[in-house]
Backbone as JSON, one array per atom type, in Angstrom:
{
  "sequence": "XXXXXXXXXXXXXXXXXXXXXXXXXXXXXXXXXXXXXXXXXXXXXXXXXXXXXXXXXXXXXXXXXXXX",
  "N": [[-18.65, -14.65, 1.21], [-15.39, -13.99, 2.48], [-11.99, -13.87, 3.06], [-9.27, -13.33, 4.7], [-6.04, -12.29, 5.32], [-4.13, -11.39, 7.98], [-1.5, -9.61, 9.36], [0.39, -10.29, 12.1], [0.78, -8.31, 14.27], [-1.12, -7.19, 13.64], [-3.55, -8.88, 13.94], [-2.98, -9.16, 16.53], [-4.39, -7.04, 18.04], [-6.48, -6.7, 17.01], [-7.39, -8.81, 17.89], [-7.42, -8.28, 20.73], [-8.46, -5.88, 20.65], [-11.21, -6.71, 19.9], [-11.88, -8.41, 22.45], [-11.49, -6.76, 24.71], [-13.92, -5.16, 24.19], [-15.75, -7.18, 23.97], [-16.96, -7.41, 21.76], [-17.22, -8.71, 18.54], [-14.5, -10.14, 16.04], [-14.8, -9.68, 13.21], [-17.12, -7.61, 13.58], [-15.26, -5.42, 14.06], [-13.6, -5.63, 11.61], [-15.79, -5.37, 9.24], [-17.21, -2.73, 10.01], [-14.57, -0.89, 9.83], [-14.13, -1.78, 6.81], [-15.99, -1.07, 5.83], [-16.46, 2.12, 6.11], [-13.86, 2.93, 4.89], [-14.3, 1.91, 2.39], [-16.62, 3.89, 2.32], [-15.41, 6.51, 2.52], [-13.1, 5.86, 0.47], [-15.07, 5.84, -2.07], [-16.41, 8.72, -2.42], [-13.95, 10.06, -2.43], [-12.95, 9.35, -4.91], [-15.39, 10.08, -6.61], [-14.95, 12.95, -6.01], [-12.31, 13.59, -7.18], [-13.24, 12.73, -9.73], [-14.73, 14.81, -10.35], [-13.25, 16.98, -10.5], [-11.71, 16.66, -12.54], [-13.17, 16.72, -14.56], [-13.34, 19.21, -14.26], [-15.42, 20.93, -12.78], [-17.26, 23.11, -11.32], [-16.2, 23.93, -8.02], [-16.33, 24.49, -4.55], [-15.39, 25.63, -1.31], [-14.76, 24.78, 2.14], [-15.65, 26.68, 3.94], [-17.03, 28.74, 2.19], [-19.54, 26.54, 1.6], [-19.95, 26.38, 4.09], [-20.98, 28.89, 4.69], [-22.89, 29.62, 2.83], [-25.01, 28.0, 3.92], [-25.28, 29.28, 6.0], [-24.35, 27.93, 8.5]],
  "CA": [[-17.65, -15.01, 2.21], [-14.23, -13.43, 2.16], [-10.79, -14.47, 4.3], [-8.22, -11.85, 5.7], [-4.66, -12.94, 6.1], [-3.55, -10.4, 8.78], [-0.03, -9.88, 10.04], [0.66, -10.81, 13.88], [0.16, -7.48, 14.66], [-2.84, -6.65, 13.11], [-4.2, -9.8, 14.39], [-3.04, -9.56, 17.83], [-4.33, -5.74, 18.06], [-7.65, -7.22, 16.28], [-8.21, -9.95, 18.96], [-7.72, -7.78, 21.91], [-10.08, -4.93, 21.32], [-12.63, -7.4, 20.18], [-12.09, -9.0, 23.77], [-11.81, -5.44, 25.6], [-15.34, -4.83, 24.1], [-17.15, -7.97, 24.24], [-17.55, -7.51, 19.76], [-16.4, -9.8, 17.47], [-13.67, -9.64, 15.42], [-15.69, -9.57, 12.15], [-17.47, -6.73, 13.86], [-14.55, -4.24, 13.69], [-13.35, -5.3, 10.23], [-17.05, -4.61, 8.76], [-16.89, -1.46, 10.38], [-13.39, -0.48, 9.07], [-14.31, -1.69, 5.74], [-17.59, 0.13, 5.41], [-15.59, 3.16, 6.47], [-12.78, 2.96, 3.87], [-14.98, 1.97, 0.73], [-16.86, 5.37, 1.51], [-14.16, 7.57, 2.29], [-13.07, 5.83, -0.97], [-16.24, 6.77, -3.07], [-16.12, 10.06, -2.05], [-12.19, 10.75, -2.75], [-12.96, 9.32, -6.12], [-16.45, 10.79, -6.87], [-14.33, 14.41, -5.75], [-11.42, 13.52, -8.23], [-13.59, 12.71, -11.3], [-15.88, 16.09, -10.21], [-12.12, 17.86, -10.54], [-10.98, 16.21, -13.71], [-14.03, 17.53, -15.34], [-13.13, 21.05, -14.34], [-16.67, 21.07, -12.72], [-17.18, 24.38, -10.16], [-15.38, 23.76, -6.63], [-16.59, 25.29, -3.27], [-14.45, 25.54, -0.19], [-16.01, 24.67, 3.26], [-16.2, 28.07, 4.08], [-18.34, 29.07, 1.03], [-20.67, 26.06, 2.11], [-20.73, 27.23, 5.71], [-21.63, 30.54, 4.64], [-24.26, 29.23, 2.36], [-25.62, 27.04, 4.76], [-25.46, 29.64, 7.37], [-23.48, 26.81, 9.67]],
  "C": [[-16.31, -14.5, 1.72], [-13.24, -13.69, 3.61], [-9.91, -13.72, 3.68], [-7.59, -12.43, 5.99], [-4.43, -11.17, 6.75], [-2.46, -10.87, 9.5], [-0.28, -10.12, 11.57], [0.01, -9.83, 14.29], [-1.18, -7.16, 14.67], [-3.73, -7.65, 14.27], [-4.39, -9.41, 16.32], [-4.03, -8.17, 18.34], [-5.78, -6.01, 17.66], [-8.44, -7.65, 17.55], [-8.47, -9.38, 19.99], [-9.16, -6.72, 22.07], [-11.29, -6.0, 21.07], [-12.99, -8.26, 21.84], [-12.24, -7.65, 24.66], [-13.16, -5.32, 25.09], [-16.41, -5.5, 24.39], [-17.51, -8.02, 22.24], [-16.23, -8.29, 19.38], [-15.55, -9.38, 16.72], [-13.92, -8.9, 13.94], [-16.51, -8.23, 12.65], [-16.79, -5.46, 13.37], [-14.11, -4.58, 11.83], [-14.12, -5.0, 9.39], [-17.08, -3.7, 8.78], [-15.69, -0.58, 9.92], [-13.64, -0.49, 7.43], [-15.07, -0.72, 5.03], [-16.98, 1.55, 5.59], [-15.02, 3.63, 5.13], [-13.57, 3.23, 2.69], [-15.8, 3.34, 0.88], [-16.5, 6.4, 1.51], [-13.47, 7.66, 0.4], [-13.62, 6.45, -2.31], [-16.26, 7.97, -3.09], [-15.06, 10.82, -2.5], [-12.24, 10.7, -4.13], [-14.42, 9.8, -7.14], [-15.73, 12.59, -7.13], [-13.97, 14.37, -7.17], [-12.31, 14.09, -9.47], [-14.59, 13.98, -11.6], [-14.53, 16.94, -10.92], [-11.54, 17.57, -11.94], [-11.79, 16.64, -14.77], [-14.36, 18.91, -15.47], [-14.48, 21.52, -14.08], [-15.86, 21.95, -11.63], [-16.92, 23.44, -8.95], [-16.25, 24.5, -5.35], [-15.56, 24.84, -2.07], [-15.47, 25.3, 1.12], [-16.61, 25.71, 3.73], [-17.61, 28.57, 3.54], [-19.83, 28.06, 1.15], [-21.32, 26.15, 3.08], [-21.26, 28.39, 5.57], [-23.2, 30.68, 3.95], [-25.71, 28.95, 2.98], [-26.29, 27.95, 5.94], [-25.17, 29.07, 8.88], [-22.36, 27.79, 10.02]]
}
């Protein structure tokens, strides 16, 4: 269990779309969270790939790979 102080805004901006949709409020912040933490992992998985001076590719070079 975990409790979210959110500013007015947030809140009020919170409550509505969960009422424009019909989903719960807890719905979108799950969804946001889950989001973040693996954008997170990712940004910091990159980093510590970069700090180890491990080989790089550009998207290009993977699209080209890929043939995408």
């Amino acid at each position: 269990m975990l409790t979210v102080r959110l500013d007015p805004t947030q809140e009020a901006l919170l409550s509505r779309l969960a009422s424009d949709t019909g989903r719960s409020k807890s719905f979108y912040v799950k969804e946001a969270l889950g989001r973040y933490l693996e954008d997170r992992a990712d940004y910091l998985t990159s980093l510590a790939a970069l700090e180890r001076n491990e080989e790089t590719f550009s998207a290009a070079e993977i699209r080209r790979t890929l043939g995408v």
